[in-house]
N, C-alpha and C positions, 0 to 999 in steps of 0.2 A: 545302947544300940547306936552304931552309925550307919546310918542310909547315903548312900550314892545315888545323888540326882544328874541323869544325861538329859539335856534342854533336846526337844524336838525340832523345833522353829523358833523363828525370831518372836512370834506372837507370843504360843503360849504350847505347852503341854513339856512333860516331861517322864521320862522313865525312873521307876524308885526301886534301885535294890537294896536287900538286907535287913530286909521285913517280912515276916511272917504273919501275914492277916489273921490267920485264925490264933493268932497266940496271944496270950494274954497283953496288953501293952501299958507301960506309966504314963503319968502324966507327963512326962520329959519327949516320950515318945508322940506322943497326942499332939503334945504344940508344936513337935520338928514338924508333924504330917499338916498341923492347919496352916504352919508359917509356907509350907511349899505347896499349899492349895491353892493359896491367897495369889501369891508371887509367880506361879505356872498356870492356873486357873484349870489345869484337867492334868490328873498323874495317872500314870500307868503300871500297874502291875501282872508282871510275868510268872505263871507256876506255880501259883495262888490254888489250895485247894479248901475251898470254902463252902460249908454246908450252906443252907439255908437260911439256920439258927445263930451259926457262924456271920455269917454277912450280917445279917440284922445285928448282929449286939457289937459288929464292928461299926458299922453306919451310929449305932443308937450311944457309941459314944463323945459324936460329936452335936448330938440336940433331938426332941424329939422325934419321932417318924411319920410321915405322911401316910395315910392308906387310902390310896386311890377309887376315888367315886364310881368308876366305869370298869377298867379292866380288873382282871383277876386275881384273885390271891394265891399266893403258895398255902396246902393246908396245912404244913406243918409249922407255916412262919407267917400269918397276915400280914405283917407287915413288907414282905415280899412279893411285889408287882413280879405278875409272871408273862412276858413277851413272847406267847406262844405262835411262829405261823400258822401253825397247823391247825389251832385250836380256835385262834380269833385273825380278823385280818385287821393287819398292821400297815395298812398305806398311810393311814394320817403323820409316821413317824417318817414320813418320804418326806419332811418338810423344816424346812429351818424352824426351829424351833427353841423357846427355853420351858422347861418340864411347870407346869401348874401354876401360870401365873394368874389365874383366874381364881385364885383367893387372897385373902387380906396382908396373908403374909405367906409369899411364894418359899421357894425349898432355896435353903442355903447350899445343897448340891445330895447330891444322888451317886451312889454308889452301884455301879453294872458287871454284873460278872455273867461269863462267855457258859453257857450250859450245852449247849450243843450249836455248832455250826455249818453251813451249808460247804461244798465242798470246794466251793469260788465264791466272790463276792461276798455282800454284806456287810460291806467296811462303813463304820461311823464317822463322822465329818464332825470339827469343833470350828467355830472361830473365837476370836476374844472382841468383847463387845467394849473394852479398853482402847483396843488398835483401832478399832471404828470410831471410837468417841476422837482420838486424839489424829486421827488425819481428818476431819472434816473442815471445814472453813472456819475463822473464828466467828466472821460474819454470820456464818448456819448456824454454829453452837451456841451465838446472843439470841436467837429465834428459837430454838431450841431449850434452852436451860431454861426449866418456870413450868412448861407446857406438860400434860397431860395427859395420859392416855387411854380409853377404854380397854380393856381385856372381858373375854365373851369365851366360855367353855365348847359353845354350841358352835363356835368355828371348823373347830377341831373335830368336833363331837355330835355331828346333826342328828335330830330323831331320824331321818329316814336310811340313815346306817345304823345306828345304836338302839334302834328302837323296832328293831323288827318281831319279837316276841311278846306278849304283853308281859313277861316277868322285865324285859330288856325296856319295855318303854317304861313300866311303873320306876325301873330305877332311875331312868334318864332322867324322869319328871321330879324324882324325888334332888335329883343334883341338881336340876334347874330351880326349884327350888330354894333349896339350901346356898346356891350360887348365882346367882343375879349377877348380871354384867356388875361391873367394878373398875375405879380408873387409878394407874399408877405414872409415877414420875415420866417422861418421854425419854429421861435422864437420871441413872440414882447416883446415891452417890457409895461406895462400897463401905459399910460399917467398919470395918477392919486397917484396911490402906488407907480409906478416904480420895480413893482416885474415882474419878467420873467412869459411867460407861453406858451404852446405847441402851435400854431397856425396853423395845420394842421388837415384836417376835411376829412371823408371818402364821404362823401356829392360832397367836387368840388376841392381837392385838386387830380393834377393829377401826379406832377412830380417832384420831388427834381431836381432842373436847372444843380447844378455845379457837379452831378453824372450823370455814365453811366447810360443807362436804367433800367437792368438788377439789379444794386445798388440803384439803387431810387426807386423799385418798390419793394425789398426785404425789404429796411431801412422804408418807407411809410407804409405796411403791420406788421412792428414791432410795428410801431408809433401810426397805427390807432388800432391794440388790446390795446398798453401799456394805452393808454389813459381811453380806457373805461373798466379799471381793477375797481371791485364795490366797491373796496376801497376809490376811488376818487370821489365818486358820492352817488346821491338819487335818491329816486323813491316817483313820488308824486301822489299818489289815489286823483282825483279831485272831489270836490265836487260841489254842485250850487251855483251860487255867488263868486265863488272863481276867485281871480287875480293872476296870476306869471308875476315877474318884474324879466329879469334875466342883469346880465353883458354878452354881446356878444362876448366881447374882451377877456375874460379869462374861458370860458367854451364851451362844449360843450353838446348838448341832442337828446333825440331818443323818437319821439310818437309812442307808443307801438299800434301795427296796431293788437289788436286780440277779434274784439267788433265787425266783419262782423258778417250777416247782419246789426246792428243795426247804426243807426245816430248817430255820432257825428257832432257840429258845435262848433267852436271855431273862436273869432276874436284875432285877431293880431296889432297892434300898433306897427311899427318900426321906429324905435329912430336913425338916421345917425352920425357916429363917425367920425375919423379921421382915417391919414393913416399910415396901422401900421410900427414902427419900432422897 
């Protein structure tokens, strides 16, 4: 198989022809799609017709799969997050974000394919949390590298949204739970490249640890604009049939909420990585 990669932007993303997702793929094929994960940090597929089952066992070939605490399953594929507007409301995903870093070992990336879309808007936003590491100060990244960060579910995900039903709050309380704030690198470093990148998300990051309040929530507010500077990022108009594979570990992105009233559905395939350092 030869795949043709068109680069998007200077940062990061890229278009991949001459793949057929739902088709069976070798190991040859597997490591062309993680060497140009790694190196675009979000790739794009056009014309993709992908069941449900399909998606899953394409996601589940590059590591186990996440199944999401909160929202919904596909029934035919649990491991298929299902982005329904109609069905749940999806503001929280109005926010720069990276996907579930509020466990021990966040998602090596996630796999989204287009189900139905509104008739305008809706466009997803990525940036590379790469480009953001490597324009800051060297003086901010000696401050910076060492330091660590809280991540809190309940940012994203407050009881008095999620918890409006007593079946909807016993779940909450059961993720709260099972998910107690947790603190990751302010800084990891990418298992794979071994290049640095910003690992703070506006999404669930709540705290710089080794600062005052006061200084973690001034230094946090710098971190969460710097990052989503439009230099370091795209904007993807999605079309039918279309797949985004992104890297979780070194980017972050924003579904652009401005398509009310109309339906969007999108499934999600989350891919479990390791723990960052």
């Amino acid at each position: 198989m030869s795949l043709t990669l068109t680069r998007l932007s200077p940062a990061l993303g890229a278009i991949v022809e001459g793949i057929d997702l739902a088709a069976p793929l070798d190991a040859p094929a597997l490591q062309q799609l993680r060497q140009a994960l790694v190196e675009h940090q979000v790739l794009f597929f056009r014309g993709q017709d992908l069941s449900p089952q399909a998606q899953r066992d394409f996601a589940a070939r590059f590591g186990d799969l996440h199944t999401h605490p909160i929202y919904p399953q596909h029934p035919d594929a649990r491991q298929i997050m299902v982005l329904d507007t109609e069905a749940f409301d999806l503001k929280d995903n109005a926010i720069w974000h990276t996907d579930v870093t509020f466990i021990e070992t966040p998602p090596l990336g996630a796999v989204l394919a287009a189900r139905q879309l509104p008739p305008q808007g809706g466009d997803t936003l990525w940036a590379s949390g790469f480009a953001a590491w490597d324009a800051l100060s060297d003086r901010l990244k000696t401050l910076l590298d060492g330091l660590t960060a809280t991540h809190d579910f309940t940012k994203t995900f407050p009881l008095k949204r999620f918890g409006l039903t007593t079946a909807d709050r016993e779940r909450w309380e059961e993720t709260r739970r099972t998910h107690p704030p947790l603190s990751h690198p302010v800084v990891r470093t990418h298992p794979e490249s071994g290049r640095k990148a910003l690992f703070v998300n506006a999404g669930f990051t709540t705290a710089i640890n080794e600062l005052p309040e006061e200084e973690s929530q001034a230094l946090l507010a710098f971190l969460f604009a710097h990052q989503s500077r439009p230099e370091f990022g795209l904007r993807w108009r999605w079309q039918a049939g279309d797949v985004a594979f992104w890297d979780n570990r070194s980017t972050i992105h924003y579904a652009i909420d401005d398509y009310r009233p109309a339906r969007r559905i999108m499934h999600r395939a989350t891919i479990l990585g390791d723990r960052p350092y």
